[in-house]
ROVEXSE-58633 format. One record per residue: x, y, z of N, C-alpha, C, CB in turn; residue in three letters. Coordinates in steps of 0.02 Angstrom, whole numbers. Glycine has a CB too. Example, Ala and Ser with C-alpha at 12.3 -4.5 7.8 and 13.67 -1.06 7.14 Angstrom:
residues 2
SITE    n.c1    n.c2    n.c3   ca.c1   ca.c2   ca.c3    c.c1    c.c2    c.c3   cb.c1   cb.c2   cb.c3  res
SITE     660    -284     390     615    -225     390     660    -165     390     565    -224     452  ALA
SITE     642    -112     354     684     -53     357     645       2     394     704     -30     286  SER
end
This chain:
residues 279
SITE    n.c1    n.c2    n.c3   ca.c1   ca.c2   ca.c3    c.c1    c.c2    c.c3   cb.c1   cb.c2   cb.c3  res
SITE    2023    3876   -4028    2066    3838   -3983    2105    3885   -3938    2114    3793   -4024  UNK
SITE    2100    3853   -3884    2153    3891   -3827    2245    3898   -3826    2138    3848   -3758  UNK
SITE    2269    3948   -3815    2325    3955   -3833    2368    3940   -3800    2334    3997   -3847  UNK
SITE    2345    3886   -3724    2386    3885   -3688    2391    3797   -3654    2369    3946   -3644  UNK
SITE    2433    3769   -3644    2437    3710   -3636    2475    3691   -3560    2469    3685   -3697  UNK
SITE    2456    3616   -3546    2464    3593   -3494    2511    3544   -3467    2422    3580   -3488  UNK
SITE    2563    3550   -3452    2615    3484   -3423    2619    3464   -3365    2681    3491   -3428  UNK
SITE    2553    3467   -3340    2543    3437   -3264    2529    3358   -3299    2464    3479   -3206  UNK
SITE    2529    3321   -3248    2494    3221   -3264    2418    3215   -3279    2500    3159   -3177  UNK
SITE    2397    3181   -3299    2318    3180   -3314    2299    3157   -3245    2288    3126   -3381  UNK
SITE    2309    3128   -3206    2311    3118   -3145    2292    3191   -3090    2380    3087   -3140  UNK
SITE    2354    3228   -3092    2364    3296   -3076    2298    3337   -3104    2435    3321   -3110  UNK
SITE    2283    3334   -3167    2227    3380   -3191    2159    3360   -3165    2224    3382   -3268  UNK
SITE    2173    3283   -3157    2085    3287   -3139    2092    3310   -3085    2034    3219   -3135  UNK
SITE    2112    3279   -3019    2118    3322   -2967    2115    3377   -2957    2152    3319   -2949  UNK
SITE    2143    3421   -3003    2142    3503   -2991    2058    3510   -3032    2227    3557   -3041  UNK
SITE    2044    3501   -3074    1968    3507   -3087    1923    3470   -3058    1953    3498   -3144  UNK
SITE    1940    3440   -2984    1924    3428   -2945    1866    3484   -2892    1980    3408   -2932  UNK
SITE    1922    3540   -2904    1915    3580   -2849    1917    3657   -2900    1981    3564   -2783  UNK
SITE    1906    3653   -2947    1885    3721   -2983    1924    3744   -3047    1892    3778   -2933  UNK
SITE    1994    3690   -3070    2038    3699   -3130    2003    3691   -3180    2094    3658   -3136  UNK
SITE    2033    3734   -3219    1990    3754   -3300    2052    3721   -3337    1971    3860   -3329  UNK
SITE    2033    3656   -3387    2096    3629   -3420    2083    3674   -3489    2101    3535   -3431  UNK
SITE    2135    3660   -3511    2194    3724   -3579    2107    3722   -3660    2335    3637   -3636  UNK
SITE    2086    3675   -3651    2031    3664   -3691    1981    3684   -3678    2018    3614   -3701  UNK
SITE    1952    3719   -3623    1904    3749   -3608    1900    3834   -3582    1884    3706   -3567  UNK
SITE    2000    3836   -3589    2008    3896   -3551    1997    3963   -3594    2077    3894   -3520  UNK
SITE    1962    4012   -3587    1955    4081   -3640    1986    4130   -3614    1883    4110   -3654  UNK
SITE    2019    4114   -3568    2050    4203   -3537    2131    4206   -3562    2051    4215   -3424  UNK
SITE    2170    4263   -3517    2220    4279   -3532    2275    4212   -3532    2231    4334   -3491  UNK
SITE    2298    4202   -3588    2349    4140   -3597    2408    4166   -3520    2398    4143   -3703  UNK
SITE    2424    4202   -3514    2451    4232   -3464    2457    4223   -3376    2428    4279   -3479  UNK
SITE    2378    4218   -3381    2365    4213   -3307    2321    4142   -3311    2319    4287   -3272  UNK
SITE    2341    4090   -3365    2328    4036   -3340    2387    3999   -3285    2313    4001   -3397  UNK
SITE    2338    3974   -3263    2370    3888   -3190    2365    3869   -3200    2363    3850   -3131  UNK
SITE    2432    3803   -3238    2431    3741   -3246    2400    3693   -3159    2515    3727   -3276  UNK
SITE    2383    3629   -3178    2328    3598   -3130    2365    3572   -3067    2284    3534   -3167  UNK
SITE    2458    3574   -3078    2499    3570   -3029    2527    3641   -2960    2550    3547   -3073  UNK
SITE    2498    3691   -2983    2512    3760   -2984    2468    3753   -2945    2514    3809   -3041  UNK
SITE    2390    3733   -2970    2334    3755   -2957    2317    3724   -2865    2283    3725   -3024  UNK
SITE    2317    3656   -2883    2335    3608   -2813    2364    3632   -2755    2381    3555   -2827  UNK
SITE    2437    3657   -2792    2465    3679   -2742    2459    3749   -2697    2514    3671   -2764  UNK
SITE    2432    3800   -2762    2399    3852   -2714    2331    3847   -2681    2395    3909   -2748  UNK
SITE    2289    3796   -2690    2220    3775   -2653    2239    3761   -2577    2183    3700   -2689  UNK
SITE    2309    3716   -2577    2333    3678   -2519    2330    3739   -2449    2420    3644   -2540  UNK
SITE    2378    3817   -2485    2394    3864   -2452    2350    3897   -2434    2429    3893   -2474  UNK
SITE    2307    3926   -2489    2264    3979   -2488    2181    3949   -2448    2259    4006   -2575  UNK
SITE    2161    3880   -2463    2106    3867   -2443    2099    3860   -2369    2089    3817   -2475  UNK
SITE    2140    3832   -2336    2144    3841   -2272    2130    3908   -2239    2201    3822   -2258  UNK
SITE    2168    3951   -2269    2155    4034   -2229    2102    4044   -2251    2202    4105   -2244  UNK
SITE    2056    4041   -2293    1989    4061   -2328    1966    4051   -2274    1956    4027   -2390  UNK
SITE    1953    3974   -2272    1877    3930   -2226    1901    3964   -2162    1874    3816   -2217  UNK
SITE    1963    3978   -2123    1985    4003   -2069    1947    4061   -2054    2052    4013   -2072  UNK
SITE    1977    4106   -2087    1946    4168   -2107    1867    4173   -2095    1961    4178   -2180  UNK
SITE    1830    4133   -2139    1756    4123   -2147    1720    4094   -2061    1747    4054   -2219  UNK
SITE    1763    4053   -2076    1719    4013   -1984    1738    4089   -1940    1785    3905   -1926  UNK
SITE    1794    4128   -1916    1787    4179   -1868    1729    4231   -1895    1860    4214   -1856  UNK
SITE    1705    4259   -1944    1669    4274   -1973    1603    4258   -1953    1686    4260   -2018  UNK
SITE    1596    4183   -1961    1530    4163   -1919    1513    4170   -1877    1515    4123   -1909  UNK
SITE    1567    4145   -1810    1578    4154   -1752    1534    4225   -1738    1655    4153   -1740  UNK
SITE    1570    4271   -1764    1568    4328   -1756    1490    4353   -1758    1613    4354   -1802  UNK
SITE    1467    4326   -1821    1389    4356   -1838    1364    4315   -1762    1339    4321   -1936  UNK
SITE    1360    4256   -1758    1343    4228   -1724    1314    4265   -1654    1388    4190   -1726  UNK
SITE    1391    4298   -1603    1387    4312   -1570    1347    4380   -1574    1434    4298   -1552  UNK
SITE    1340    4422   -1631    1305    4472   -1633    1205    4470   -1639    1342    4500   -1690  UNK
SITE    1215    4415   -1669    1159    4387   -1679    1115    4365   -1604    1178    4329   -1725  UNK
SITE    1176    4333   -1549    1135    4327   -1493    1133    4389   -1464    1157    4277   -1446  UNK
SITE    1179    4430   -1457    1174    4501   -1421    1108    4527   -1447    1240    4558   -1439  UNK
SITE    1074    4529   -1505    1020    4559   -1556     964    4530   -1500    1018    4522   -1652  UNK
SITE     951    4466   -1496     923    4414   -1463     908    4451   -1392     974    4347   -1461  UNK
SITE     957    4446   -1359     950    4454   -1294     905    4543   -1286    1038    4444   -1259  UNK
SITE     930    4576   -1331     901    4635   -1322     828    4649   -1340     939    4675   -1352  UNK
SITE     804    4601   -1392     746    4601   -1416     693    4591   -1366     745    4558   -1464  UNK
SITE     735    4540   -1315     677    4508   -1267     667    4543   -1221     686    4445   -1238  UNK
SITE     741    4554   -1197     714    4627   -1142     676    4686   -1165     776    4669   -1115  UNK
SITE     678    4700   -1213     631    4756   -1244     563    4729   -1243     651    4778   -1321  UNK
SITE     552    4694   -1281     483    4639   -1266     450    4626   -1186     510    4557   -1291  UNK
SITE     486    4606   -1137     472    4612   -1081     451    4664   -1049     507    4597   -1061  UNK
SITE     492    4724   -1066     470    4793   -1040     407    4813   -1077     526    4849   -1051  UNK
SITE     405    4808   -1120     350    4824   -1172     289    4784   -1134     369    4793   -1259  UNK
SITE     290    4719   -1140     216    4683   -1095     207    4733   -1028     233    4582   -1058  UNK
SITE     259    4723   -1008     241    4772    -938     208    4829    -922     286    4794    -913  UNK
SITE     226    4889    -991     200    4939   -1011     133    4933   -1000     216    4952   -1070  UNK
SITE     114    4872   -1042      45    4857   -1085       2    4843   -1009      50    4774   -1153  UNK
SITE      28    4785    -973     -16    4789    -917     -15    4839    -880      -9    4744    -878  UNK
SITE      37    4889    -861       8    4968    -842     -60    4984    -873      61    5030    -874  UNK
SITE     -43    4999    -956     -93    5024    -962    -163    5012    -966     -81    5042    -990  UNK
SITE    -166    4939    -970    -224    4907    -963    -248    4922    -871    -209    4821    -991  UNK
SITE    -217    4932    -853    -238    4945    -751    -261    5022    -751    -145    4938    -678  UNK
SITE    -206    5056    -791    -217    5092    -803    -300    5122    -825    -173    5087    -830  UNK
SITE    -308    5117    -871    -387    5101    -923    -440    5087    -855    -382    5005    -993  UNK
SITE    -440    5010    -819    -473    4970    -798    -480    5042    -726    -436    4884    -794  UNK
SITE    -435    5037    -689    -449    5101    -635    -471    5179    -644    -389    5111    -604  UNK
SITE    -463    5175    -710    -487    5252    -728    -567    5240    -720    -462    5284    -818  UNK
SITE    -598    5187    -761    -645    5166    -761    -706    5168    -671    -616    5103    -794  UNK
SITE    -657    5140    -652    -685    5141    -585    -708    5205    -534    -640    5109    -555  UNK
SITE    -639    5239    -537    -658    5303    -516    -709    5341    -529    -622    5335    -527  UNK
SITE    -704    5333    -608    -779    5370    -651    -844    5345    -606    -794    5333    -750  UNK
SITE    -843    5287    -606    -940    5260    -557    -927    5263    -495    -980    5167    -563  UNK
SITE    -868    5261    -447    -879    5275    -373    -898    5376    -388    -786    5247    -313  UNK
SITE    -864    5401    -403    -872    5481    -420    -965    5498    -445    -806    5500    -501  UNK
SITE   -1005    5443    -490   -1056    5440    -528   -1113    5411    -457   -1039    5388    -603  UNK
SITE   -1084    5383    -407   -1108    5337    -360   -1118    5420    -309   -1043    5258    -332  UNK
SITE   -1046    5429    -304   -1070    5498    -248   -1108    5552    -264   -1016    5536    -223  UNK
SITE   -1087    5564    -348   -1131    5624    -338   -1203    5617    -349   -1111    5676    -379  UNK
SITE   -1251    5522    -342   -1314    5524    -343   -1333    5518    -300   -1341    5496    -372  UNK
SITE   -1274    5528    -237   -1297    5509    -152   -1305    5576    -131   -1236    5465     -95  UNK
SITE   -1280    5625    -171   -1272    5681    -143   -1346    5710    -167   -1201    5720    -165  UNK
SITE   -1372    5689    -220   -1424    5715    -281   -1493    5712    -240   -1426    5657    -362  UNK
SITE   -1472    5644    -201   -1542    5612    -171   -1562    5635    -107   -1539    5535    -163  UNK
SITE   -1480    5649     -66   -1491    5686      -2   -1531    5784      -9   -1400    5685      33  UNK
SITE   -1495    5808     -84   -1481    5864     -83   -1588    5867    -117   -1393    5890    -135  UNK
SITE   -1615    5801    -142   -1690    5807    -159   -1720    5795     -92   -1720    5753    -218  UNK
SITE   -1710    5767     -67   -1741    5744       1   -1743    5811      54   -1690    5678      35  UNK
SITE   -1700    5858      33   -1699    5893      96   -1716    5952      53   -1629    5894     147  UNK
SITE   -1750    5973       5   -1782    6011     -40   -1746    6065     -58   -1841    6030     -19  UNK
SITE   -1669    6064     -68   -1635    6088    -105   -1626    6105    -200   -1601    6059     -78  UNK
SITE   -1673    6149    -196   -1672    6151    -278   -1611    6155    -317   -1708    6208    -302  UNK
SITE   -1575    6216    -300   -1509    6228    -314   -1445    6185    -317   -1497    6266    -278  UNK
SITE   -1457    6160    -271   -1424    6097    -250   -1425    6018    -302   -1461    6085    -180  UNK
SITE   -1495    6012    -287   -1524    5979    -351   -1485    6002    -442   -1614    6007    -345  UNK
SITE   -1506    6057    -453   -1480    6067    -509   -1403    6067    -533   -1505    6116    -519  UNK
SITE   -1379    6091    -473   -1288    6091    -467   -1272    6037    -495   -1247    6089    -392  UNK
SITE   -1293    5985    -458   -1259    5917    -464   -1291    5869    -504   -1250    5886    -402  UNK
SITE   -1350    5877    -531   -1373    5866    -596   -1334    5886    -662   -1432    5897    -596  UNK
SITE   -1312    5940    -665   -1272    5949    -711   -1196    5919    -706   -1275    6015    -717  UNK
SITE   -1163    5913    -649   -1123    5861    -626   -1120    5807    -657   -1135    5845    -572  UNK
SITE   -1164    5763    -639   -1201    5709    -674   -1189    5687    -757   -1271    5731    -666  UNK
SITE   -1217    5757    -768   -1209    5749    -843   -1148    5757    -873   -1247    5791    -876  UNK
SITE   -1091    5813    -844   -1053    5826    -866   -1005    5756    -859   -1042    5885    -844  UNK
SITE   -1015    5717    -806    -969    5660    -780    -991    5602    -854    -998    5625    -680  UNK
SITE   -1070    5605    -874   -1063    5563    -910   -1051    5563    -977   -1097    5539    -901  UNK
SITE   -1037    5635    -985    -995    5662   -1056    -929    5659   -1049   -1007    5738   -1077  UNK
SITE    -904    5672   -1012    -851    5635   -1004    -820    5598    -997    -838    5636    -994  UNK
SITE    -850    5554    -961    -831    5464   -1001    -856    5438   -1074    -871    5398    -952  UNK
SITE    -910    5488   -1089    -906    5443   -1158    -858    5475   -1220    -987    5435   -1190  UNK
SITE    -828    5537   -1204    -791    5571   -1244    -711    5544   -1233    -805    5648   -1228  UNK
SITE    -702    5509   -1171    -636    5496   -1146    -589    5443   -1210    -650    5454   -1063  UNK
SITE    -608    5396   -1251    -578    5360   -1291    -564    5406   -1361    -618    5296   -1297  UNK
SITE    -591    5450   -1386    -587    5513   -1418    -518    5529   -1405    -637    5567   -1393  UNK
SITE    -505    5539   -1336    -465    5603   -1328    -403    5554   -1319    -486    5663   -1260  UNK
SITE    -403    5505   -1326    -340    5448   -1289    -277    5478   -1339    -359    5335   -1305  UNK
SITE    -224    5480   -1308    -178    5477   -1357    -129    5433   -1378    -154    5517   -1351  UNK
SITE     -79    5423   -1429     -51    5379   -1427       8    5385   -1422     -63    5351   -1460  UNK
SITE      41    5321   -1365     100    5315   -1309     145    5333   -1365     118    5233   -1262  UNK
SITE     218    5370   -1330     277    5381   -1375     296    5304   -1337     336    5464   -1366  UNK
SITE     357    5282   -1389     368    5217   -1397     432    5237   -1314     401    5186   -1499  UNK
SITE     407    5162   -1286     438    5146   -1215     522    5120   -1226     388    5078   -1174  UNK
SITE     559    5161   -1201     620    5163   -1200     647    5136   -1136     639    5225   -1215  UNK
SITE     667    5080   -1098     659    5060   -1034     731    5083   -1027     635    4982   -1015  UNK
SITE     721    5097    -945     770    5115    -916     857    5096    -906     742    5111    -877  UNK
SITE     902    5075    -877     963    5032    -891     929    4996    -825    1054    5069    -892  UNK
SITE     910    5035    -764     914    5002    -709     873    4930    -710     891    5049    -658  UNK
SITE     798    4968    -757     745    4895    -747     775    4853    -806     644    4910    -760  UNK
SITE     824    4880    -863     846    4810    -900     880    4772    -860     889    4817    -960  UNK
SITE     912    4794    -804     943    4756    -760     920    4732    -715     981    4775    -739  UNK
SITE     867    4754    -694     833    4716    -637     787    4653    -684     775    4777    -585  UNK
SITE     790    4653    -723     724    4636    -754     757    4554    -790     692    4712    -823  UNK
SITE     836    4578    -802     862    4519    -814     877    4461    -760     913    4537    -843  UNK
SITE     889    4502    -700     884    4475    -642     819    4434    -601     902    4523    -613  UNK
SITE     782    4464    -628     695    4434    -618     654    4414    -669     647    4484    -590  UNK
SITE     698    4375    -719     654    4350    -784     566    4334    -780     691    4275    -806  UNK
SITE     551    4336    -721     482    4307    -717     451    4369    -747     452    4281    -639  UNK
SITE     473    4430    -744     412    4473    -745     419    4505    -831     416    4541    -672  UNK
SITE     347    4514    -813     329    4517    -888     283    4428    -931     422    4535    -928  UNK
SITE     330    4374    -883     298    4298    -898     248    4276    -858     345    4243    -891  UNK
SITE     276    4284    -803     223    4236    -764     152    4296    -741     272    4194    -676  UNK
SITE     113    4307    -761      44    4362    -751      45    4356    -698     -30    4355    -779  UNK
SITE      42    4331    -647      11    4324    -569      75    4369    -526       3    4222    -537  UNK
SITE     145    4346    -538     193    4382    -514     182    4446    -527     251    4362    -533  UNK
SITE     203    4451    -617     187    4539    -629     136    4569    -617     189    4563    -688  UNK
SITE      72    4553    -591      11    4598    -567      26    4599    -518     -58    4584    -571  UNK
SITE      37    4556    -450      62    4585    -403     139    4632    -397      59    4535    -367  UNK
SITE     171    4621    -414     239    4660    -426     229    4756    -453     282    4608    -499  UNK
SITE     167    4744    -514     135    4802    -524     113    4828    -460      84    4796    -569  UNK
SITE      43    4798    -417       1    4819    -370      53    4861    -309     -43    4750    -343  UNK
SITE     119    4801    -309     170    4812    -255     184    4884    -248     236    4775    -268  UNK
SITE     231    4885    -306     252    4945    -336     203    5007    -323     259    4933    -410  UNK
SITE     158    5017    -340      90    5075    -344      95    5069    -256     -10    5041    -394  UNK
SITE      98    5020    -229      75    5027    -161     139    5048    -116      41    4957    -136  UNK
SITE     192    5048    -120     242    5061     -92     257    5143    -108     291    5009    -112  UNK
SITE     223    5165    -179     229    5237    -209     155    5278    -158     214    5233    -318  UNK
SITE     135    5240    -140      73    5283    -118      99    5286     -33     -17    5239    -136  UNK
SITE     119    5252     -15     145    5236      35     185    5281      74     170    5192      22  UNK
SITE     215    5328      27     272    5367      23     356    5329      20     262    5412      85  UNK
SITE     356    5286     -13     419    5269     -25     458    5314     -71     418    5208     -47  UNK
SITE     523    5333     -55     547    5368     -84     604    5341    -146     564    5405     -36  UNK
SITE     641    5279    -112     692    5254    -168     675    5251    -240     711    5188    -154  UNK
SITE     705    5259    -277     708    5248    -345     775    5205    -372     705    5317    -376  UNK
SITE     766    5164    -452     808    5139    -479     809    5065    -459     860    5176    -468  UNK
SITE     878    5011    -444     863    4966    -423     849    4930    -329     902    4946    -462  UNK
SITE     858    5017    -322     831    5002    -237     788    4987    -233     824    5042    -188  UNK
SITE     717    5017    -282     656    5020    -278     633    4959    -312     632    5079    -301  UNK
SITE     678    4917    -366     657    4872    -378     670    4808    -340     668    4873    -428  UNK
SITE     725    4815    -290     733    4754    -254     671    4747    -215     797    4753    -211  UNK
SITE     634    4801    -178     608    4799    -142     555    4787    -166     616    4834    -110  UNK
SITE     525    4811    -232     473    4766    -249     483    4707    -253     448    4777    -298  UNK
SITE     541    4659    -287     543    4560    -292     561    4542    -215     624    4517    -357  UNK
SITE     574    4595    -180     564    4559    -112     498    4528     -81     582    4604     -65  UNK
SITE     475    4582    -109     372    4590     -52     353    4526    -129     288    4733     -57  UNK
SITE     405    4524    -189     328    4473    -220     350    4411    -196     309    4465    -318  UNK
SITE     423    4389    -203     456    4306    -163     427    4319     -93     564    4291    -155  UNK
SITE     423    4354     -50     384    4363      20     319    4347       1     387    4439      55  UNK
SITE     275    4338     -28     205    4343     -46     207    4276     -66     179    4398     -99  UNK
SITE     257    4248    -130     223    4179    -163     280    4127    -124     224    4174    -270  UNK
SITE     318    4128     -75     367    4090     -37     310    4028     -13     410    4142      33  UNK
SITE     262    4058      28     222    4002      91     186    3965      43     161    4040     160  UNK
SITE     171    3998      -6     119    3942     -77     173    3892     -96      87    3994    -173  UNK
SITE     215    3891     -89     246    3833    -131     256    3773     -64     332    3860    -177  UNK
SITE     239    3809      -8     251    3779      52     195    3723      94     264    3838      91  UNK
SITE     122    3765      44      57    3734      62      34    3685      43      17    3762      54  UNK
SITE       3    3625      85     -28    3589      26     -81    3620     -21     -58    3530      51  UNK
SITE     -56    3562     -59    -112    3583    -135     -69    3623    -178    -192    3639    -120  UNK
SITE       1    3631    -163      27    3694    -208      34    3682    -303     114    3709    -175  UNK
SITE      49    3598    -278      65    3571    -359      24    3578    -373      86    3510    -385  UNK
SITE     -42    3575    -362    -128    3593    -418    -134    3653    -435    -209    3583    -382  UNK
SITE    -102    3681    -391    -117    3769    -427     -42    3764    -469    -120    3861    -347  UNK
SITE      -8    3757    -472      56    3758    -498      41    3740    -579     106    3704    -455  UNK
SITE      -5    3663    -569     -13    3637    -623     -74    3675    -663     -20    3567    -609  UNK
SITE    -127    3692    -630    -184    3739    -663    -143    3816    -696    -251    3762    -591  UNK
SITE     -91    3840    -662     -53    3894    -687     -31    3871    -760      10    3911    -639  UNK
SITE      -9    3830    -775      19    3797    -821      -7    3773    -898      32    3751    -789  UNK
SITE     -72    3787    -864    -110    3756    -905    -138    3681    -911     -83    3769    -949  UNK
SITE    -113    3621    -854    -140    3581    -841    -214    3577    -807    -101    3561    -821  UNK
SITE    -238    3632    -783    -313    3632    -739    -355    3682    -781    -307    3664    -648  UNK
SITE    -401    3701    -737    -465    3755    -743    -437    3815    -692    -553    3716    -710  UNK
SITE    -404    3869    -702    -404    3903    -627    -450    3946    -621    -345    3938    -606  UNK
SITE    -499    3981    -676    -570    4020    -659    -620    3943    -605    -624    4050    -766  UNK
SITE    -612    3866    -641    -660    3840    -585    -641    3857    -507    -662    3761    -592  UNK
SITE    -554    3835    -499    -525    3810    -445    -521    3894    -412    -448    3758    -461  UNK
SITE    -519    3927    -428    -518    4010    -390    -586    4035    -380    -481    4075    -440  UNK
SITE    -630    4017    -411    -700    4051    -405    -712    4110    -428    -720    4058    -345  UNK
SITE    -648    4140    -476    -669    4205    -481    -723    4238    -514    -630    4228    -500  UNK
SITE    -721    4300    -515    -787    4317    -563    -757    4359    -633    -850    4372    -515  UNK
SITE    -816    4343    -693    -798    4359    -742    -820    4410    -792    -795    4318    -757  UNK
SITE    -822    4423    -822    -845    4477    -849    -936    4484    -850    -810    4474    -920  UNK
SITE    -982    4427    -855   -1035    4432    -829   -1058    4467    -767   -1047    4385    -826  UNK
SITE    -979    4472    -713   -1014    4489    -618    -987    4573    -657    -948    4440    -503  UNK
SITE    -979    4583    -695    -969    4661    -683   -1024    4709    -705    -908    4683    -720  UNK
SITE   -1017    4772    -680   -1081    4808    -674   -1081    4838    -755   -1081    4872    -606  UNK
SITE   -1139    4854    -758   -1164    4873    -817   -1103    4947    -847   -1256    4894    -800  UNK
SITE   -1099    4998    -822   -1054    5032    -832    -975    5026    -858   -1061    5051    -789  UNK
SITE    -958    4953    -808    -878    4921    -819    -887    4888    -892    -851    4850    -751  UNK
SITE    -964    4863    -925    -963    4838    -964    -957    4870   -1022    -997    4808    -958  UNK
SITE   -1000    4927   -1020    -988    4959   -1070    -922    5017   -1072   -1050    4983   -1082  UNK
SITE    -884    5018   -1030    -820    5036   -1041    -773    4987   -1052    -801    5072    -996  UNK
SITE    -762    4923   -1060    -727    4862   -1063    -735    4868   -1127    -749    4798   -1027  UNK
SITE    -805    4879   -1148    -829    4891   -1248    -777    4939   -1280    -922    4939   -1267  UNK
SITE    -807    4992   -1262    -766    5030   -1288    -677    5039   -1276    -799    5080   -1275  UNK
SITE    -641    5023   -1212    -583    5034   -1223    -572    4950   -1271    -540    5054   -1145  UNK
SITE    -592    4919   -1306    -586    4857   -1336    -537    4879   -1405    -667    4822   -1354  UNK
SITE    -566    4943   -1427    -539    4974   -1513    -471    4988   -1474    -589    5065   -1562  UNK
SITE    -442    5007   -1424    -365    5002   -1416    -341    4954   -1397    -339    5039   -1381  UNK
SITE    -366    4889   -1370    -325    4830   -1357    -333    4776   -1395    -330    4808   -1298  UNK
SITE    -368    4782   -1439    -409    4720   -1482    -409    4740   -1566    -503    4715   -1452  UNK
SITE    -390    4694   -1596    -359    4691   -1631    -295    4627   -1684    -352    4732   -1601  UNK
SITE    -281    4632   -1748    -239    4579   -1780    -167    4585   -1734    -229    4595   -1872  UNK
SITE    -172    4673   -1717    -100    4682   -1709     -81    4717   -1652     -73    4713   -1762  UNK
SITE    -142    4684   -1620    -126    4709   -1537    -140    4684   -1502    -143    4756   -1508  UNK
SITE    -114    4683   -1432    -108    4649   -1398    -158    4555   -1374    -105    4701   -1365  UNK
SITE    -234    4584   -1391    -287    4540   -1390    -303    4533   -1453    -341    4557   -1352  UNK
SITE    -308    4475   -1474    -344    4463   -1545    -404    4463   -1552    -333    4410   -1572  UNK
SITE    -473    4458   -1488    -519    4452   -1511    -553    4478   -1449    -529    4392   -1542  UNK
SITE    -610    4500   -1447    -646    4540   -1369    -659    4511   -1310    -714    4566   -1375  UNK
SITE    -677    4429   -1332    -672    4399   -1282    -619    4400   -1227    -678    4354   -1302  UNK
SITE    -537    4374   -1274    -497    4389   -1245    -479    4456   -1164    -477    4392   -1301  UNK
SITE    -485    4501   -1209    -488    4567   -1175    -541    4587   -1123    -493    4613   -1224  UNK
SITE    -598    4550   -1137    -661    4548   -1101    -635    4509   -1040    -725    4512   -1142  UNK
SITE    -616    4445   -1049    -592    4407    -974    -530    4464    -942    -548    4309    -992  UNK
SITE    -472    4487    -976    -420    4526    -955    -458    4585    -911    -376    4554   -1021  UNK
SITE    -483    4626    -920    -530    4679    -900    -557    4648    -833    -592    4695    -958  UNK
SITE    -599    4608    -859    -646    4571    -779    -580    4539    -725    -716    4477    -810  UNK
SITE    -544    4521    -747    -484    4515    -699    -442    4547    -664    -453    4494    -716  UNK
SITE    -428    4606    -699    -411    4669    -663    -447    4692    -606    -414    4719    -705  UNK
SITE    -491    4707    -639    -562    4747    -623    -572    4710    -530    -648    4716    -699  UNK
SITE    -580    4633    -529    -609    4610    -456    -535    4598    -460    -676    4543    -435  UNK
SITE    -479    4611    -473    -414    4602    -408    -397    4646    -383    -350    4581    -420  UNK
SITE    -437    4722    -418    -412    4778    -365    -452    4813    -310    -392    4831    -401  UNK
SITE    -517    4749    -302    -583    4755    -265    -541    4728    -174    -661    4685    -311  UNK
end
C-alpha cells in the first residue's frame, strides 16, 4: 500500500486522472513528491499552455526549415537536368564531328587515289584508322563528372526563369542560344549573360503564342497530341549508321535504373532529337 493519501473531491480526482494524475493507490514513488489531484489541475492549467505554445513555435520553425530544404533541393535538381542536357549535346556533337572529320578524310583518300598519290594514300589511310580507334576507345576513356555545384548567379537567374530545366523545347533552345552567343564572341558573364539568353528565348517563342494553331501545339506539348506526327520529325531510324552505333554505345552512361533514361529506347529517341536539331 501507498503511503500517501488524497484530500482533493472524488470529483477533483477524476478530473485530474483525466489528464495524467496517479491516485494515492496506484502511486509507487516518493511519498514526497506526490500531487494531490487539486495541485495537479491546477499546475496543468499553468504549465500546459506554455508547453503546446512552446511546441507549435517549434513546428513553425521545422516547418519553415523544411521549406527552405525544399526550395533548395529543386534548384539543385534543375541545375543538375541542365548539366545532363549539356552533356547529352555534349556526347551527341562529339559524335558528329567524328563522321564529318571520317567524311573528309575519305574525300581526301579518293582525291589523293585518283591522282596516284601513294604516299598520300597511305597517310590518310592510317588517319582513317586511327580516327576509327578512336571513337571506339572514346567511352573507355569517359570520365566521371565531379558533382555540379551551380553558381549563385544561375540559382538566381534560374529562379527567375523557372521554365528551364522543365519545359525541353525552351531549355534546348536557351542551351543552343547560349553556345551561340559564346561563339559569337560575346563577352558578358554571370546574370548579364543570362538575361540575354531568356531574352533571345521569349524573343523566339513570343510570335508562337501569337499564331494560329498555337493551342494544338501547346496542347501536343502537354501531352494532349502526337508532336513526332504533327512536327514530322525524324527519328532514330533517319540516322546514319555510325550515329547509331554511337547512340549504342554512349547508352551504358545514360541508361540505366538510376539514370537519367530507364530504358534505350528512351535515350534512343533523346539522341535522334538532338542529333536533327543541330542539323
Amino acid at each position: 500500500m501507498s503511503d500517501v493519501t488524497s484530500t482533493s473531491t472524488v470529483e477533483q480526482q477524476e478530473a485530474a486522472a483525466k489528464i495524467g494524475w496517479i491516485p494515492p493507490a496506484r502511486y509507487k514513488g516518493d511519498p514526497e513528491r506526490f500531487v494531490d489531484a487539486e495541485d495537479y489541475i491546477t499546475r496543468g492549467e499553468t504549465v500546459l499552455p506554455i508547453v503546446k505554445e512552446h511546441n507549435k513555435r517549434l513546428q513553425n520553425e521545422l516547418a519553415q526549415v523544411k521549406a527552405e530544404s525544399a526550395q533548395q533541393a529543386a534548384a539543385l535538381k534543375t541545375a543538375q537536368d541542365a548539366i545532363a542536357q549539356i552533356e547529352e549535346r555534349h556526347t551527341v556533337a562529339t559524335q558528329k564531328a567524328v563522321e564529318r572529320a571520317r567524311q573528309e578524310v575519305k574525300a581526301q583518300l579518293a582525291r589523293a587515289s585518283e591522282a596516284g598519290d601513294h604516299d598520300g594514300v597511305a597517310e590518310l589511310t592510317d588517319q582513317l584508322t586511327q580516327l576509327n580507334t578512336a571513337e571506339k576507345e572514346a567511352p573507355k576513356r569517359q570520365a566521371v563528372p565531379a558533382p555540379f555545384v551551380p553558381p549563385p548567379d544561375l540559382t538566381e537567374w534560374n529562379a527567375d526563369n523557372p521554365w528551364f530545366g522543365k519545359d525541353r523545347r525552351k531549355t534546348a533552345l536557351a542551351l543552343g542560344i547560349a553556345q551561340e552567343l559564346r561563339e559569337g564572341g560575346e563577352k558578358s558573364i554571370g546574370r548579364d549573360f543570362f538575361a540575354l539568353v531568356s531574352a533571345e528565348v521569349e524573343k523566339t517563342f513570343a510570335p508562337k503564342d501569337e499564331t494560329p494553331g498555337a493551342d494544338k501545339v501547346e496542347g501536343a506539348r502537354n501531352g494532349s497530341g502526337d508532336t513526332s506526327r504533327q512536327t514530322g520529325r525524324k527519328g532514330f531510324a533517319n540516322l546514319p549508321a555510325d550515329a547509331k552505333a554511337a547512340c549504342k554505345a554512349d547508352a551504358r552512361q545514360f541508361v540505366g535504373p538510376n539514370k537519367r533514361y530507364k530504358t534505350e529506347a528512351e535515350w534512343n529517341t533523346r539522341y535522334a532529337e538532338i542529333y536533327f536539331e543541330e542539323n
